[in-house]
N, C-alpha and C positions, 0 to 999 in steps of 0.2 A: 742916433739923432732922430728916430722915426717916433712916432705917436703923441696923443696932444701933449703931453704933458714932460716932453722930453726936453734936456737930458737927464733931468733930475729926477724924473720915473725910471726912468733906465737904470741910475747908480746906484739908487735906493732900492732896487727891487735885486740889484748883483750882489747890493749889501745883505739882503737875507739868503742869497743864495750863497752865497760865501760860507756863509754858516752853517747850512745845510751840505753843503758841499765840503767840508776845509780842505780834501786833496784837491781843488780844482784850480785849474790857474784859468783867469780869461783876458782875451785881447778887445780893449776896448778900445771901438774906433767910431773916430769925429772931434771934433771941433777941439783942440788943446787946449786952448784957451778959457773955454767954457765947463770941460772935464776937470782941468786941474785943482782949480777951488772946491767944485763938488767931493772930488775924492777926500780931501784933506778932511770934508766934515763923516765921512763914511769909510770909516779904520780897519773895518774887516774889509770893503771893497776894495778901496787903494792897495790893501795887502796881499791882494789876489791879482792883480791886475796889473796890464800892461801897456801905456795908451800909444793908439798910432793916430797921429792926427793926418785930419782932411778935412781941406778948406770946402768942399763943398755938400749938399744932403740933396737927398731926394725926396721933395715933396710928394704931398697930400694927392694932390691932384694931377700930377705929372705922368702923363701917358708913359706908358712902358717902353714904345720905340727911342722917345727923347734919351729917357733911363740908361738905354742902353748904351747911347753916344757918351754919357758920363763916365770916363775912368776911372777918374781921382772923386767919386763921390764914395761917401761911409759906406754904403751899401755893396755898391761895386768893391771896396777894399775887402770887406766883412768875406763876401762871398768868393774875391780873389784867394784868400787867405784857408779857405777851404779846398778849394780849385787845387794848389797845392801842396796841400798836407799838413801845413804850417797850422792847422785848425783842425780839432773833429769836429765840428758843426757851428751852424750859425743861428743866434737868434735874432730876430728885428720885429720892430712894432711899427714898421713903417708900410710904406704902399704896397700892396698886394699885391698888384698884378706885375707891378719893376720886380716885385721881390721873385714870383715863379718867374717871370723871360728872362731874368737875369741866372737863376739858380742853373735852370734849364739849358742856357746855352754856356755859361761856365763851371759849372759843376756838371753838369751830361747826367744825363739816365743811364741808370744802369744795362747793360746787355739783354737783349731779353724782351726789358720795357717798351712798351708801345708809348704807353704815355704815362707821365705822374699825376699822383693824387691827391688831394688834400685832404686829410685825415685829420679826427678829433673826438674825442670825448665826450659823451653827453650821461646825464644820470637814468636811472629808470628805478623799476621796483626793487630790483636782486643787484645793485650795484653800478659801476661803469659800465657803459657798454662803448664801443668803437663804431665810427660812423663815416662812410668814404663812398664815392665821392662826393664834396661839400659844397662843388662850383668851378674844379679848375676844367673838368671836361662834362660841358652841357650834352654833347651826345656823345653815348660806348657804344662800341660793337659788344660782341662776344666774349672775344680776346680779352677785351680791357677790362670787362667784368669777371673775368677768370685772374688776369694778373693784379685786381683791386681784393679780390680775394685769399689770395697767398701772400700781400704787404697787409690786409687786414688783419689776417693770423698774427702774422709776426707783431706789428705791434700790440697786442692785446697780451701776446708773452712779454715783450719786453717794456711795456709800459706801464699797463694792467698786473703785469704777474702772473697773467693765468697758463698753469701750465700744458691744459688742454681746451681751447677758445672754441665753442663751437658756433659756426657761421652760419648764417641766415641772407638768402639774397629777397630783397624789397620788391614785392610784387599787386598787382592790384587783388588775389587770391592766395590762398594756400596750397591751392589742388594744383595738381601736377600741370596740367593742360591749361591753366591761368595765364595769359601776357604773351606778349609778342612772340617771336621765332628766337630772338636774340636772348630775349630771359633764357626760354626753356634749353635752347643749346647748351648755354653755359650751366645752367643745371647739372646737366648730361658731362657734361666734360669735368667738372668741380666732384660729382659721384664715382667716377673714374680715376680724378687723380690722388696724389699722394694726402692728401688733408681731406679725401672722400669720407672718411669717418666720423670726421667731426664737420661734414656739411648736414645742416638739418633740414634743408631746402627752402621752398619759398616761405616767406613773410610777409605781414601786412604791417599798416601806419601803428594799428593800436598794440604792434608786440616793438618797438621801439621800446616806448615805457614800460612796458610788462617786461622788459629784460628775458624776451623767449632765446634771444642767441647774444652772444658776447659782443660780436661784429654783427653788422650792418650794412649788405653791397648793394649799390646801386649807381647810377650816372650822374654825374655831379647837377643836373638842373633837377628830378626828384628832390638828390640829396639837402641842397640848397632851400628848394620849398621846406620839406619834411623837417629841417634845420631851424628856420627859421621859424615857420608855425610852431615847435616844441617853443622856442626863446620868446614869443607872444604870448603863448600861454602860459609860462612862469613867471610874467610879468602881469598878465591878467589875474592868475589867481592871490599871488602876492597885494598887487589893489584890493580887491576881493577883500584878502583878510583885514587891511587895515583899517577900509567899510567898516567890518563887521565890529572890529573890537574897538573903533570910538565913536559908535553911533547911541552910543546912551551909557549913559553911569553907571548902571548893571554889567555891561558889555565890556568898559573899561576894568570893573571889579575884576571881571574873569577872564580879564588879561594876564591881572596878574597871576592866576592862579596858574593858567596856562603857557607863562612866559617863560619856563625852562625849556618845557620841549618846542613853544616854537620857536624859540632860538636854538634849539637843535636842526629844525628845519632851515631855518634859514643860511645856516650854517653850510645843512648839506646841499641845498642850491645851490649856493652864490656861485653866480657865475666867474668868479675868479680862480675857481678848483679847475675850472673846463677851460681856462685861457692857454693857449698852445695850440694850434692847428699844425698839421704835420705834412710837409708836402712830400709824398714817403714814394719810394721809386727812382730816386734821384741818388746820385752817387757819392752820398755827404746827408748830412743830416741837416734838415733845413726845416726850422720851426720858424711861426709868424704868431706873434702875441697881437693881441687887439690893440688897437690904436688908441682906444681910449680907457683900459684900464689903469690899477696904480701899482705902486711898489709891490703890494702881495700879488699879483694877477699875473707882473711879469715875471715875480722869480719862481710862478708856476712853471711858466714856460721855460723857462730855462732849466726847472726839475725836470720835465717831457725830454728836453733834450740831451741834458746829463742821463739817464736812465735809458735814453736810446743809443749812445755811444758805450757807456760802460757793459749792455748786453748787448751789445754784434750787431746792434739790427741791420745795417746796411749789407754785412757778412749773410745774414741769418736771408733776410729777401732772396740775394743772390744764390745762396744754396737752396731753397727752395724754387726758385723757376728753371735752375738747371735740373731739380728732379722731374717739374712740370714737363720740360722739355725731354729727356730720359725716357717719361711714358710716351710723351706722343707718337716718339720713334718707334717704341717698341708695338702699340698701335697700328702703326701705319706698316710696319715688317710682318702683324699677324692678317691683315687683310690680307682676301685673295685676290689676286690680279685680274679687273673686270676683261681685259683680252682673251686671258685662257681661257675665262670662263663661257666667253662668246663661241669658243671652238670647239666647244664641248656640247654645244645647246643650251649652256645652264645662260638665264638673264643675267644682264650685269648686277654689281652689288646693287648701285641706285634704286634697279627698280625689284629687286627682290621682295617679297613679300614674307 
């Protein structure tokens, strides 16, 4: 029932996922009343589908604490039905911030997680690249940029394809000694752990587009700016061209000429190939489509989250931080012990040089 144009963006967009999908069955939940004519005109959806009605939705504007008092709202069912098992994943075009407090405290994070992330796709020069986090945590420690990096990977294999992603964490330099204490740590720790191979280390704004690493790490209030400014500038330059090509008769002429391939671009833009945010860390697969895309925008996101269930990704995180954690042990067993070393005359580790 979430986004403007719901519920008839929602059907319509299950309708082409249906199709894209034909093993998939899904539980569509909200309003009966208002679903059941929709399905009737959408022959591949209704044939996929299952409806659980609920009388109530969670608005636009509805603070996340209210959200949560709502049991019997779609959202709260959608995410119930995850919770236990009855669903591998949910998708919603509805309120962001209910949709993470709610995943969060009935779906749980995975073991491990410090905090989840919102993950997402953007274009650049060499393809998709992965981009986390987008806004769900304005400030990281260390930690969380170490565990935003090991759910970064995995979705890039399972969403992306790629079968070896190599990651880039977002910095204001390249050089080593660039950015705070918390970048560089986690540098040091991500070179160390089991995906140290394919870390390429720091990044700046202009290797985003340049597609210098697959993923993209960083805190979600960067993220968010860095997000946003790309989405202003593909809006600007798209103005831009439209300027150009009807500002004289000449201009219009070699439009046409050049209308194949700029409909190739504009293709490869549209932001409705990028619709799907991924709130990845969480113990369930939980995609958020934009609120105001349409039918193809949302049964992207629903492709994000078929392709995250059918590769492990939830499985695939989880095996990955228990390797993270594996090393740290093994780490912390090869240190020498600053005591003994006191006994001996030698300085503790700390201030060794």
């Amino acid at each position: 029932m979430g986004g403007d144009d719901a519920p008839e963006m929602v059907v319509a967009g299950l309708d082409l996922a249906a199709e894209r999908h034909p093993g998939g069955r899904f539980l569509l939940v909200g309003d009966e009343a208002r679903l059941t004519p929709l399905l009737a005109k959408y022959k591949r959806a209704r044939a996929a589908s299952t409806v659980r009605h609920a009388a109530e939705s969670v608005t636009g504007d509805m603070k996340p604490t209210v959200a949560l008092r709502m049991r019997d709202s779609s959202m709260r069912l959608a995410i119930d039905a995850v919770a236990n098992g009855e669903a591998s994943g949910v998708v919603s075009a509805g309120n962001t911030g209910a949709l993470l407090a709610l995943a969060k405290i009935v779906v749980k994070t995975l073991p491990g997680i410090d905090r989840p992330a919102m993950a997402a796709t953007v274009p650049s020069a060499r393809g998709d690249v992965v981009m986390l986090d987008l806004g769900a945590n304005v400030v990281c420690d260390t930690r969380n940029l170490v565990e935003f990096a090991v759910m970064g990977e995995m979705f890039a294999r399972t969403v992306l394809g790629i079968p070896e992603p190599r990651i880039g964490l977002l910095n204001v330099g390249s050089e080593e000694l660039k950015g705070d204490e918390r970048l560089r740590r986690a540098a040091d720790v991500l070179r160390s752990s089991h995906i140290g191979e394919r870390f390429h280390g720091f990044v700046e704004g202009h290797d985003i587009a340049a597609g210098t690493t697959d993923v993209i790490v960083t805190d979600g209030f960067t993220g968010n700016v860095a997000l946003k400014t790309g989405e202003g500038a593909l809006k600007l330059m798209g103005g831009l061209l439209r300027q150009v090509f009807t500002s004289s008769l000449s201009a219009k002429i070699a439009y046409l000429f050049a209308r194949t391939g700029l409909d190739r671009l504009r293709e490869w833009l549209d932001p409705r190939r990028y619709n799907g945010a991924v709130m990845v860390g969480l113990n369930g697969v939980v995609v958020k489509s934009h609120g105001g895309t349409d039918a193809l925008g949302f049964a992207h996101a629903v492709d994000v989250a078929m392709n995250m269930v059918e590769h492990g990704f939830t499985a695939g995180i989880a095996d990955g931080l228990r390797k993270l954690a594996e090393q740290e042990k093994l780490a912390a067993l090869a240190e020498p012990d600053a005591d003994a070393l006191a006994l001996t005359g030698e300085p503790p580790l700390a201030e060794a040089k």
